[in-house]
C-alpha positions in Angstrom: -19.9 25.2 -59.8 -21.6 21.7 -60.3 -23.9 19.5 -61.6 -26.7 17.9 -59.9 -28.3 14.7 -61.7 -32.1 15.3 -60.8 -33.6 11.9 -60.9 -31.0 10.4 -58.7 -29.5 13.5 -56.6 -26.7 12.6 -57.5 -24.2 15.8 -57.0 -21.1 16.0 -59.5 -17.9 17.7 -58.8 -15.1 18.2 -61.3 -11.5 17.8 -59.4 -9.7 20.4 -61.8 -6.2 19.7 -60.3 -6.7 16.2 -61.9 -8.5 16.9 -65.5 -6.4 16.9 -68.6 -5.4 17.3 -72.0 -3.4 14.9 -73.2 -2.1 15.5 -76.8 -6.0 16.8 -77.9 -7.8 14.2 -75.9 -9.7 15.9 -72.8 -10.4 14.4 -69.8 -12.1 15.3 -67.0 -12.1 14.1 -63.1 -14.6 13.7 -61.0 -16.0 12.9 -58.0 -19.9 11.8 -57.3 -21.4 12.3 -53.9 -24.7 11.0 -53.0 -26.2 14.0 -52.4 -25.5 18.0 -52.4 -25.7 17.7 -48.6 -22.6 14.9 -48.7 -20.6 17.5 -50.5 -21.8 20.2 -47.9 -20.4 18.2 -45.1 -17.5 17.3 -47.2 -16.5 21.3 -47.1 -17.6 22.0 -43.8 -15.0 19.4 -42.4 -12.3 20.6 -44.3 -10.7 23.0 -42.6 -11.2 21.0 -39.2 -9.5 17.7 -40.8 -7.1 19.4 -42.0 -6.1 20.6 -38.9 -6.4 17.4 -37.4 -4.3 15.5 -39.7 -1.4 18.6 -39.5 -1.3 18.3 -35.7 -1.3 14.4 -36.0 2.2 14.9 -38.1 3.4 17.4 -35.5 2.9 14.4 -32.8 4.2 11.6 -34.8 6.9 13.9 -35.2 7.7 15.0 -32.0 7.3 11.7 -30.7 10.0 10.0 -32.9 12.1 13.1 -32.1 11.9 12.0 -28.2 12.2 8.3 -29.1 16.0 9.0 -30.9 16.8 11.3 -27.9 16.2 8.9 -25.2 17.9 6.5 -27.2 20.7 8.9 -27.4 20.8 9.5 -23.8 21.7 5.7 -23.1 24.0 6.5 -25.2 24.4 3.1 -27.2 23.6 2.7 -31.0 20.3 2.2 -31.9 21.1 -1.3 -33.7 22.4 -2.2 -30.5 18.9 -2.2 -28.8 16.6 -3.8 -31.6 15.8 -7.5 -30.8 15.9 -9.4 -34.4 13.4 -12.1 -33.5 11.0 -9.4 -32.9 11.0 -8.0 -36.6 13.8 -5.7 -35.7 11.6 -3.1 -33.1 13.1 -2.2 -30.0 13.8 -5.0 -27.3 10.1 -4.9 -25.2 12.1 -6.6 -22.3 15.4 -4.2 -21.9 14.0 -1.1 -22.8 10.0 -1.2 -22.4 9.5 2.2 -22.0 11.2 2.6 -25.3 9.5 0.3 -26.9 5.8 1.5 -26.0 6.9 4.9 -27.4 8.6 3.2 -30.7 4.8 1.0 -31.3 3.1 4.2 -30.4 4.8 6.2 -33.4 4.0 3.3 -35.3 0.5 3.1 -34.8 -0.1 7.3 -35.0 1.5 7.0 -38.5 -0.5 4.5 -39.8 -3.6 6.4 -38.6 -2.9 9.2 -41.1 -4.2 7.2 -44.3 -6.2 4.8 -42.4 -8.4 7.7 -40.7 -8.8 9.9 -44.1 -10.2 6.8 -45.6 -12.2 6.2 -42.4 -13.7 9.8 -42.5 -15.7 8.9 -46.1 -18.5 6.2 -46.9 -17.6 4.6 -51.3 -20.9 3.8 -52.2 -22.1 0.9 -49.2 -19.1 0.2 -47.7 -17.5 1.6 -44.6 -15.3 0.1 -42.9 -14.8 1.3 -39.3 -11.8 1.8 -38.2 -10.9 0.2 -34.5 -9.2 2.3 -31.7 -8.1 1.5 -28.8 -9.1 3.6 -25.8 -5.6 5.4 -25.2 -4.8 6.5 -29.0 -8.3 7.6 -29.6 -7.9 9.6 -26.8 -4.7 11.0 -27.7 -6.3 11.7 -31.3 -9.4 13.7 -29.5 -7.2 16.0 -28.1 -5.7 17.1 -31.5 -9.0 17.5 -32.7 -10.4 14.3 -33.5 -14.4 14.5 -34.4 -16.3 11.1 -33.5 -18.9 13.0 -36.4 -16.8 11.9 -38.5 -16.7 8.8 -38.0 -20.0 7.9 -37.2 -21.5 10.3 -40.0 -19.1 9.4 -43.3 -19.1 11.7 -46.3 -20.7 9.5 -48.5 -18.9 9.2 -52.2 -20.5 7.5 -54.8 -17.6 7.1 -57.0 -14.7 8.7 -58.8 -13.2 8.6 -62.3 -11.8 10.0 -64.8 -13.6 10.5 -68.4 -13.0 11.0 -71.7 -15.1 13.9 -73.3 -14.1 15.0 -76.6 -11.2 16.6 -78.7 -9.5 19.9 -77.0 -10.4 22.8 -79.7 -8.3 25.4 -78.2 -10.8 27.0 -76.0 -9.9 28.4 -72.4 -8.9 26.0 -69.7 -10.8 26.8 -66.5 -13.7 24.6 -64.2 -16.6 25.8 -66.1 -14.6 24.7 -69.6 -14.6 21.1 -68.0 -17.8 21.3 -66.3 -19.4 22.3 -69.7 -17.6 19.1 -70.8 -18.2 17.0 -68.2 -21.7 17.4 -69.1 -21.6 16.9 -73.0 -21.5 13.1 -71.8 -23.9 12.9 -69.5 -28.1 12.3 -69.8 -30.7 15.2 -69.8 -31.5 14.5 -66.4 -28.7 17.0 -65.5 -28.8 20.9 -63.6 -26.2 23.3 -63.0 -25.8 24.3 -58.9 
């Protein structure tokens, strides 16, 4: 269930999990993608991101898990071997090894918001997302996709809208789809 808006090709999708019905006011979520094929490529990806992003946890994980055992193999505390005029990360000069594997947990982590965000195109802007050559291999061989980086899902906008008075009816997608498009022009199909 969506809408298409014919003179633009606009396609319309209603994000149920986030509509509403606050005291009687109804509101509805939604998200516009350029086209019907942007929503397509959207769906096709889903699974495969998914399982990216799951097995990018596991090594983040896993990593920091070998990080506190080595650390507990020296057997010091782990205060012990921070350097405090480097922002309180391990000491790069006693314990490099250490240190590579505490930046690369880092950087792994960060990725997890920064490469959703990468993976979709807002309207004209993308910004592309820089890897170096190690971690993007690393990230290839837990199912990274270049596609999806060099072929965004384009979204032209989300928001949420306020579409009339809540009358009692029943609450499903095609009650705030039928909503949804109670505000919207003529220029409007069902798909």
């Amino acid at each position: 269930m969506a809408i298409i808006e014919k003179d633009t090709g606009h396609y319309y999708k209603v994000n149920f999990d986030e509509c509403s019905i606050r005291g009687t006011k109804v509101y509805v979520n939604y998200t516009t993608y350029k086209s019907e094929g942007e929503r397509n490529k959207e769906k096709i990806r889903q699974d495969a991101m998914a399982s990216f992003f799951y097995r990018l946890r596991q090594v983040v994980d896993n990593t920091e898990k070998e990080l506190l055992e080595e650390v507990n193999k020296l057997g010091v505390k782990p205060e012990n071997i921070i350097s405090k005029e480097d922002n309180y990360k391990i000491d790069k000069d006693k314990y490099p090894v250490l240190r590579a594997k505490q930046e690369l947990c880092g950087e792994l982590a960060s990725y997890e918001n920064k490469l959703f965000q990468d993976f979709y195109k807002y309207g004209d802007k993308h910004n592309v997302l820089s890897i170096n050559k190690n971690t993007k291999a690393l990230l290839m061989d837990i199912g990274y996709s270049k596609e999806w980086k060099d072929s965004p899902v384009c979204i032209m906008n989300s928001a949420e809208i306020y579409v009339g008075e809540y009358n009692g009816e029943i609450i499903n997608q095609e009650f705030y789809y039928n909503r949804l498009k109670t505000v919207m022009n003529d220029s409007i199909e069902d798909c």
